[in-house]
N, C-alpha and C positions, 0 to 999 in steps of 0.2 A: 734549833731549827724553827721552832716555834717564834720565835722571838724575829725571824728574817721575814718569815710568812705575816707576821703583823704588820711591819714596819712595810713592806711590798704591797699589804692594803691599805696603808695610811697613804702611801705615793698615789696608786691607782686612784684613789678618793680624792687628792687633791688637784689629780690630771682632770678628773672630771667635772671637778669643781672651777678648775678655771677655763674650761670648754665652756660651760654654761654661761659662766661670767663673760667668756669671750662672743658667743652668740647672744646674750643679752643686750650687750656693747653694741651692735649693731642690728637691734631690732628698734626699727625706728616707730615713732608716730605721728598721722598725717592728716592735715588737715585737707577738705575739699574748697578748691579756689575756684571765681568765676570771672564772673562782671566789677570790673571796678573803675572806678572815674580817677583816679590818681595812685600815685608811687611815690613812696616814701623813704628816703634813701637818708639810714645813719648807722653808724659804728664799721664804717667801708675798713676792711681789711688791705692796707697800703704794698705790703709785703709783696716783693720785695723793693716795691718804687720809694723815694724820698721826696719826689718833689711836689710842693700842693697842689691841689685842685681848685680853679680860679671859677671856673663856669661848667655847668653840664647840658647839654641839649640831645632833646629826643629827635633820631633823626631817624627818617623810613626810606628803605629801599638804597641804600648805598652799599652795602655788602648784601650777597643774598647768592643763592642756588648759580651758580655759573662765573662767579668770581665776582670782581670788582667793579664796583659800577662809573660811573664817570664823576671828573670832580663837580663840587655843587658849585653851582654861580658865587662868584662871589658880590656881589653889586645885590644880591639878597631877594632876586627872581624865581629862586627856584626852591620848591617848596618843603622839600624833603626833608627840610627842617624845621620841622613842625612847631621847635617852642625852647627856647631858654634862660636858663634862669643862673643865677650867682650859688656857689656851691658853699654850703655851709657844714662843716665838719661834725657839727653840733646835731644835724636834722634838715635835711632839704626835701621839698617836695616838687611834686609835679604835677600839674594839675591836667590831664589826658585834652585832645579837643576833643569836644562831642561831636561834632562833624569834621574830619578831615578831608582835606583837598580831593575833591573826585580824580585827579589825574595820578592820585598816587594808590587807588582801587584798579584792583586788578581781578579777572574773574577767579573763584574759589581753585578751580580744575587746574589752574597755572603756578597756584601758591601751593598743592598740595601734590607728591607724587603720586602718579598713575596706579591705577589698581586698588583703591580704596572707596567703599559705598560713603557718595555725597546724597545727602536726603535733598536739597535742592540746590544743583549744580550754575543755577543762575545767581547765586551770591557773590557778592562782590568783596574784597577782604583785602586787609593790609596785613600781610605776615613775616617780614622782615625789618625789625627795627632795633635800633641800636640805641643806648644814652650812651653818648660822646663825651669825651673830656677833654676841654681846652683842644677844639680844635682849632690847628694852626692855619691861619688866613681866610678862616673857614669853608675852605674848602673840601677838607678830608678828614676822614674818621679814621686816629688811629687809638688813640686808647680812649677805655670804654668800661664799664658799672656792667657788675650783673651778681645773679642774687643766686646762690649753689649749694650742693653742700655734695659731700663724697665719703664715704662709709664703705671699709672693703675695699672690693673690686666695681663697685656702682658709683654714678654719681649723677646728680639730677641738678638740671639749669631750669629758672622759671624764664618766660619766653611770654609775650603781648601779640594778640589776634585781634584786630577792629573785623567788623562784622556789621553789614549791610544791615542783617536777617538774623532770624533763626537762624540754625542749622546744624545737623550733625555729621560727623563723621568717625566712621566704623571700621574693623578690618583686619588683616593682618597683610603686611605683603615688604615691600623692599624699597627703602629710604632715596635719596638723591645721589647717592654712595652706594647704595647695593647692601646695604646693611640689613639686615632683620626689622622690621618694623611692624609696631600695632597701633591702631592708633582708637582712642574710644574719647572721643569730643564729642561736649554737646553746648555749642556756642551761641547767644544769643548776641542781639543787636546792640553796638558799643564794644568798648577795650575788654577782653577774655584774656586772662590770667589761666596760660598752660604750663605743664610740666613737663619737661622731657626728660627719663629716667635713661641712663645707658648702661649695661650690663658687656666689662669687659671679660671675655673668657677666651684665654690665649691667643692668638689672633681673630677673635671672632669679637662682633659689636652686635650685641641682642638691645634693641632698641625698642621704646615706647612713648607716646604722649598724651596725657589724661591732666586730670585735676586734680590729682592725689598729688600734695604737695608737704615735704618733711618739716617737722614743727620747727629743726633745726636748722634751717637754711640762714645763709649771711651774705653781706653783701662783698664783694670782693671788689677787686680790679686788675686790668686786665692791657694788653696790647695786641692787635697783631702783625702779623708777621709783617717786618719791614717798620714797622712805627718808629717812631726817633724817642 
């Protein structure tokens, strides 16, 4: 009997030993991101695409809150293509504009859902953009670079805020989706490096966006829906 009752606390011992190792496993560590003049894009996660990447450009305002946006000129009038460059497998960079096109500023109150304290609501901001890959005729954004990582049931996308001003924004309330949101930015003037952390729990999306960014994030790639 003896002998059953030991070996029943060696099991219990090692159930909790790999409970620990299991919550260890996804205790992560994060660094605080803000301001930065460029994006450094290398070791992209291909999986599961085959085919290379020729060129990438940063483009603003072609996907965003309300679906699809119209295609960009192609004759190279329109602006929302802000910058591109030859894609190097090796290490490619991007160098931000420090002024972008006033026509692709929009006031902060339009970029950000209702119900969140804006400290000064007359900021002007670009908060929808994309790096594009090889788009076709360049007109359209379908696959596209982004930097993520996913632990658990959570996963957090880092995301580019240009910014007039100062400014911050605070909160808790409900995303473009209806989702759970908080949001604690404190954005200065220039490209703001945010995080969006999402928290899946059975049909529910507990959402956040701050500067706490996981030391482990990679760069991936991606399509959406419809891309060829």
């Amino acid at each position: 009997m003896r002998k059953y009752l030991i070996t029943g606390f060696f099991l219990l011992a090692l159930l909790f030993q790999a409970c620990d190792k299991n919550e260890e496993s996804i205790t992560e560590e994060y660094e605080t991101v803000g301001l930065t003049t460029e994006i450094n894009i290398s070791d992209v996660d291909n999986a599961p695409y085959k085919e290379a990447i020729s060129e990438v450009a940063f483009v603003a305002r072609f996907h965003g809150f309300g679906g699809i946006g119209s295609p960009i000129d192609p004759l190279g009038n329109d602006t929302r293509i802000m910058l591109k460059v030859p894609f190097d497998e090796n290490g490619t960079k991007l160098i931000l504009p420090e002024n972008p096109p006033q026509e692709l500023m929009s006031n902060i109150a339009s970029d950000i859902p209702s119900g969140f304290v804006i400290s000064d609501t007359n900021a002007k901001t670009i908060s929808f953009v994309e790096i594009a890959t090889d788009m076709p005729d360049s007109t359209r954004v379908f696959g596209f670079l982004y930097m993520s990582y996913e632990a658990a049931n959570i996963e957090y996308q880092l995301q580019y805020i240009y910014c007039d001003r100062a400014v911050t924004i605070t909160g808790s309330g409900k995303d473009w989706w209806d989702h759970a949101m908080t949001y604690d930015l404190n954005l200065k003037k220039g490209w703001n490096m945010v995080v969006e952390k999402t928290i899946y729990e059975k049909d529910l999306q507990i959402r956040s966006t701050t500067h706490l960014m996981p030391v482990d994030m990679k760069w991936k790639r991606s399509r959406w829906i419809g891309g060829k």
